[in-house]
FILOVO-718579 format. One line per 10 residues: their letters; for each residue x, y, z of N, C-alpha, C. Coordinates in steps of 0.1 Angstrom, whole numbers, plus 5000, padded with zeros to 4 digits. Example, Ala and Ser with C-alpha at 12.3 -4.5 7.8 and 13.67 -1.06 7.14 Angstrom:
// FILOVO-718579
as = 5132 4943 5078 5123 4955 5078 5132 4967 5078 | 5128 4978 5071 5137 4989 5071 5129 5000 5079
// end
This chain:
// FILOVO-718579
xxxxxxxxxx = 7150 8958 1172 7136 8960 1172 7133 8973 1165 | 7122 8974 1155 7117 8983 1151 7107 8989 1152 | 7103 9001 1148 7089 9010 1159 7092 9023 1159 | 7080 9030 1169 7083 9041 1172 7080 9045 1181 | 7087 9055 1193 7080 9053 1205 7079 9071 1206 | 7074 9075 1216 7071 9090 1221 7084 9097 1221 | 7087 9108 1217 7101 9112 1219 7103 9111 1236 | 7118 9112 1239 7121 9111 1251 7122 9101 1257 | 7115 9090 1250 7113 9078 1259 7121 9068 1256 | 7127 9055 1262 7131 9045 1262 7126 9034 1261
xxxxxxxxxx = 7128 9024 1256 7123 9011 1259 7137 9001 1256 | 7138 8995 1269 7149 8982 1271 7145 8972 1279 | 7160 8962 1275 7155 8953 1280 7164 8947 1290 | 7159 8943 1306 7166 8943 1316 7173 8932 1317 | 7186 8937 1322 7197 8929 1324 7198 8918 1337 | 7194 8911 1338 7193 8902 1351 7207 8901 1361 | 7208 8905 1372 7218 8905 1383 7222 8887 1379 | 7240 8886 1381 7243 8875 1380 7239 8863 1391 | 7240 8851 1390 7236 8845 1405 7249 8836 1407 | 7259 8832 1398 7264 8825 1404 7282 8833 1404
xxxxxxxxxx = 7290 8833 1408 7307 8839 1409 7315 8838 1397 | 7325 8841 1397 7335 8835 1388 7338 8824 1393 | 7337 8815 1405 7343 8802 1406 7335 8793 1405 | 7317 8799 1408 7310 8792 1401 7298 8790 1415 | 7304 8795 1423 7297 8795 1435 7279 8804 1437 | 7274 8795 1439 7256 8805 1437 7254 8811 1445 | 7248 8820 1442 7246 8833 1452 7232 8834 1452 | 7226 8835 1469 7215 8831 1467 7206 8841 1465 | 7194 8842 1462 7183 8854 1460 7182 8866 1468 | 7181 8861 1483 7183 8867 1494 7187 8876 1496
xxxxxxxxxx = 7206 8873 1491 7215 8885 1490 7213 8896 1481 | 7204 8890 1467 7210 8897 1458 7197 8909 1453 | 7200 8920 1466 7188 8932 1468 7197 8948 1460 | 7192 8947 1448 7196 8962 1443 7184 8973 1442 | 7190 8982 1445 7177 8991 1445 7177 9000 1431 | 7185 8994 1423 7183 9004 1408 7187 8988 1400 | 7179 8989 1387 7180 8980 1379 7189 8983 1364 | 7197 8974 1359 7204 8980 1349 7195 8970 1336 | 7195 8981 1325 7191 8973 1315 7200 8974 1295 | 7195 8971 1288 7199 8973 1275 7190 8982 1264
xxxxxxxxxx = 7191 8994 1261 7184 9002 1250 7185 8992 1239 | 7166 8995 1236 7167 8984 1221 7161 8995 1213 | 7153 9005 1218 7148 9018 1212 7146 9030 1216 | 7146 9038 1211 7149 9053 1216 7137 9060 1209 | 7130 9070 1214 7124 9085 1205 7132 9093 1205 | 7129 9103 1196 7133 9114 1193 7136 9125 1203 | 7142 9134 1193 7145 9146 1204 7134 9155 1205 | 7132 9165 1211 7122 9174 1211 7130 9190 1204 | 7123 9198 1205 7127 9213 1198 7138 9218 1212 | 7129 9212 1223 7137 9218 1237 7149 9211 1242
xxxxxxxxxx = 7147 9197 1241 7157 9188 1249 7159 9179 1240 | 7176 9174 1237 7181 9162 1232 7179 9151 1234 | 7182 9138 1230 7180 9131 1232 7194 9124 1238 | 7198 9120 1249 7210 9118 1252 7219 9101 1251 | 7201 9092 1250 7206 9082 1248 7206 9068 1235 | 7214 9065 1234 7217 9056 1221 7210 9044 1223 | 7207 9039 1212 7204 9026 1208 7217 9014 1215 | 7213 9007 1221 7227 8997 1224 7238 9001 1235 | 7233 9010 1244 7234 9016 1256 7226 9013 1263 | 7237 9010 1275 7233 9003 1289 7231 9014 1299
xxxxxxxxxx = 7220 9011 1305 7213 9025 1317 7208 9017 1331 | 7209 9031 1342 7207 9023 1356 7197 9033 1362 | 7188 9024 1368 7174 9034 1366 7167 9027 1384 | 7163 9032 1389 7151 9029 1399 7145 9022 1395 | 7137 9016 1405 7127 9006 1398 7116 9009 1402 | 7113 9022 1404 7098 9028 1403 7093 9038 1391 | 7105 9037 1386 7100 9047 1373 7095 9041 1360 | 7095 9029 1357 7092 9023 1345 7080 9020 1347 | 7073 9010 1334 7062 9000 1327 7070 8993 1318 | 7065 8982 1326 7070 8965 1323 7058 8958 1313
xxxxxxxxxx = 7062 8955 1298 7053 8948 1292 7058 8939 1287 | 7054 8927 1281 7055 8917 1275 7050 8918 1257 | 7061 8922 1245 7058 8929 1233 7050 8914 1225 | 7038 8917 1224 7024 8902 1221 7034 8899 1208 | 7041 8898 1197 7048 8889 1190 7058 8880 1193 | 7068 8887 1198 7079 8882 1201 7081 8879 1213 | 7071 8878 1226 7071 8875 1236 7081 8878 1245 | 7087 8893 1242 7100 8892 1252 7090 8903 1264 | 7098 8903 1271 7094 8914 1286 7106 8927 1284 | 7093 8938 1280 7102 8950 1278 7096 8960 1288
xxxxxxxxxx = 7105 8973 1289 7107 8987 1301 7115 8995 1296 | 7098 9009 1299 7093 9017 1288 7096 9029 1301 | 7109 9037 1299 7111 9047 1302 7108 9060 1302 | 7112 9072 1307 7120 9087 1303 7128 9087 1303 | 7136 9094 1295 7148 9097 1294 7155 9102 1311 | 7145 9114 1314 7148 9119 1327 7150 9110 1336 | 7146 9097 1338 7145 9088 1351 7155 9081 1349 | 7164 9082 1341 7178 9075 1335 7190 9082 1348 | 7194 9071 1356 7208 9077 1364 7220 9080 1362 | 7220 9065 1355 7235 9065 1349 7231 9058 1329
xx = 7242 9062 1328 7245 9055 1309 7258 9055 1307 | 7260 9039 1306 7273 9036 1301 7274 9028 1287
// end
C-alpha cells in the first residue's frame, strides 16, 4: 500500500487467531479469548527530530485492543488499524 500517514503512526492489517489445529480439529470461538491482537505493518510514518521510528514495513506487532482505529480503506475495501508506535508491545 501506498500513502502517507502521521509520523509515528502505524497502519496494519490484523492477523486473525487460527480456528482450526494442526490435525484439523475446530476450535471453537468461545475458547479463543486474547487480550492483545497481532497484526501485519503495511505502512509506517516517519521519524520525528526526537524519536525514531522503530518499526518496519512487513513487521508483525502485538498490541491491546484498546489502542487502535479500525477502518475499512473506501477503494480496496480491506479493514485497516491505525496505530502509535508507543502502543506497540511486542515486534517480531
Amino acid at each position: 500500500m501506498q500513502g502517507k500517514i502521521l509520523p509515528l503512526y502505524v497502519l496494519a492489517k490484523e492477523i486473525k487467531p487460527k480456528t482450526t489445529t494442526e490435525s484439523g480439529l475446530l476450535i471453537p470461538t468461545s475458547v479463543i479469548k486474547s487480550p492483545t491482537i497481532t497484526a501485519e505493518v503495511v505502512l509506517t510514518g516517519d521519524s520525528t527530530p526526537t524519536e525514531d521510528m522503530k518499526i518496519s514495513i512487513g513487521d508483525k506487532i502485538l498490541f491491546s485492543p484498546n489502542v487502535f482505529r479500525k477502518f475499512v480503506h473506501p477503494l480496496d475495501k480491506i479493514e485497516y488499524l491505525l496505530l502509535h508506535q508507543k502502543d506497540v508491545l511486542l515486534i517480531w
